[in-house]
C-alpha positions as CSV (number, residue, x, y, z in Angstrom):
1,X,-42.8,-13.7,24.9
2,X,-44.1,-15.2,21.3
3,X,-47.7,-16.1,23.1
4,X,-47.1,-12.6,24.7
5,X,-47.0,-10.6,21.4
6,X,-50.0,-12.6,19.9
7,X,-47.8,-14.8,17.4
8,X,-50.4,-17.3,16.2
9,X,-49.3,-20.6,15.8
10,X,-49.1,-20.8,11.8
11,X,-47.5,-17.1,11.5
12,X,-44.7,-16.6,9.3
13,X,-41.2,-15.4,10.3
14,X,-41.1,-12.4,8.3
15,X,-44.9,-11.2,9.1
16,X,-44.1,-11.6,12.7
17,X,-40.7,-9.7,13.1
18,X,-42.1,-6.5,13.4
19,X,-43.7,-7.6,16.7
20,X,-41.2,-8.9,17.9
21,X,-37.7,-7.5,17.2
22,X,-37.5,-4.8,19.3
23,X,-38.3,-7.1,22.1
24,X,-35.9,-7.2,25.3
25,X,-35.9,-11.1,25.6
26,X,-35.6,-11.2,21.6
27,X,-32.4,-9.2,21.7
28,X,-31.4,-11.4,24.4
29,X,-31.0,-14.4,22.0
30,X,-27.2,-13.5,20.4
31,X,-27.7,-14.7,16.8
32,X,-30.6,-14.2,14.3
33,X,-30.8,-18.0,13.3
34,X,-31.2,-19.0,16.9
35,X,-34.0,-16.2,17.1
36,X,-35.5,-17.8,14.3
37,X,-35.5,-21.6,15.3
38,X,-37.1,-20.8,18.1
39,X,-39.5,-19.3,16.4
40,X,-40.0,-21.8,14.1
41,X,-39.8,-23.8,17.1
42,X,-42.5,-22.0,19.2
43,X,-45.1,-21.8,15.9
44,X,-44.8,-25.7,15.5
45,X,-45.8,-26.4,19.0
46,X,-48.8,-23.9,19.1
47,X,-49.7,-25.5,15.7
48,X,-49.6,-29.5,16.9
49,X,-50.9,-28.3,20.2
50,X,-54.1,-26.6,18.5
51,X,-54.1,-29.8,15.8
52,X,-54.3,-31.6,19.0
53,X,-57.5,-29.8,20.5
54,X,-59.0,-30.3,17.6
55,X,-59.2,-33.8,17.2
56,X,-60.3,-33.9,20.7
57,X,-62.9,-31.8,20.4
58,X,-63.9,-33.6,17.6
59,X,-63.8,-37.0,19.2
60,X,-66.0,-35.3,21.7
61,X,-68.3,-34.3,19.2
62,X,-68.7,-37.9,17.7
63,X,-68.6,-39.9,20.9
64,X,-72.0,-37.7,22.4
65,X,-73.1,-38.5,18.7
66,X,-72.4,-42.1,19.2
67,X,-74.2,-41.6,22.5
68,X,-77.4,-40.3,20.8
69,X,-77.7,-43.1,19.0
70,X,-77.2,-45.5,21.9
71,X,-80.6,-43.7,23.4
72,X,-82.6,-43.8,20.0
73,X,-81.8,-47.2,19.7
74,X,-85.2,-48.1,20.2
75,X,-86.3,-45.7,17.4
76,X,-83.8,-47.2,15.2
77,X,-85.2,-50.0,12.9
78,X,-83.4,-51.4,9.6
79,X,-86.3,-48.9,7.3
80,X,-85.5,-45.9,9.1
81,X,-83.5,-43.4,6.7
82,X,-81.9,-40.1,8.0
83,X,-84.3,-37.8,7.4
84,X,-86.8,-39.9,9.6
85,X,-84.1,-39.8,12.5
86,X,-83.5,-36.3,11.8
87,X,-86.7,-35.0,12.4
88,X,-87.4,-36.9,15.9
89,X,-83.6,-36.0,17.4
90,X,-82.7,-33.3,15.3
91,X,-83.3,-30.4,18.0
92,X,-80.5,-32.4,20.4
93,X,-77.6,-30.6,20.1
94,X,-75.5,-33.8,19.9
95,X,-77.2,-34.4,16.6
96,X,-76.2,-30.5,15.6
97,X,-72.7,-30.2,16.8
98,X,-71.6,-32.9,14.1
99,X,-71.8,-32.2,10.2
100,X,-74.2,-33.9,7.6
101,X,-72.4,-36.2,6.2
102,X,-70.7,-37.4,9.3
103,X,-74.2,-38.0,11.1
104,X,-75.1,-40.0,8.1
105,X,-71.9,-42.0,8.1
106,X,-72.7,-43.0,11.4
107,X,-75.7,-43.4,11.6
108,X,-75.7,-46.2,8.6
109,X,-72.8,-47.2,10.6
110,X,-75.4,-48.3,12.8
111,X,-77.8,-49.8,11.0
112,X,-75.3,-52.5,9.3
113,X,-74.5,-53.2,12.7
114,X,-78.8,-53.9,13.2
115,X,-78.5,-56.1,10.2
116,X,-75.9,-58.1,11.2
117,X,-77.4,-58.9,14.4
């Protein structure tokens, strides 16, 4: 019923009660503090759910990065600096679905695993 009225997952009780109280299955819940746990309830597990998504989409995002730079590896050397790698894989949308600083993060990531070897 929550989903059903478009309660979002980090709502507030008292912004959301207007779409909700006149509700059949609300009034089916006898007490008002039992109304609102599951509320409270219902918005925390939208909210860890979406948290969730997130970070997998994220990891996503980072693991094709990762993969970009498994195929560039050959145009990786210990003197090439971001702007250099930018500018050859820059249009790959792998490279653009990540932010800045974490393509540069991991990217020098990489080469200090280069030097080591």
């Amino acid at each position: 019923m929550l989903k059903e009225r478009g309660v979002a997952p980090f709502s507030k009780w008292d912004k959301e009660l207007p779409k909700i109280v006149f509700d059949p299955h609300f009034k089916a819940i006898p007490s008002q503090s039992a109304r609102r746990a599951l509320f409270e309830h219902y918005v925390k597990a939208c909210a860890e759910e979406e948290r969730k998504e997130k970070q997998a989409a994220q990891k996503a995002v980072i693991e094709g990065f990762k993969q970009l730079l498994e195929e560039a590896l050959e145009d990786i050397d210990h003197n090439t600096d971001y702007q250099t790698f930018r500018k050859k894989w820059g249009s790959d949308p792998r490279f653009e679905a990540l932010d800045r600083k974490d393509r540069e993060l991991l990217l020098n990531e990489r080469y200090h695993l280069m030097r080591r070897i």
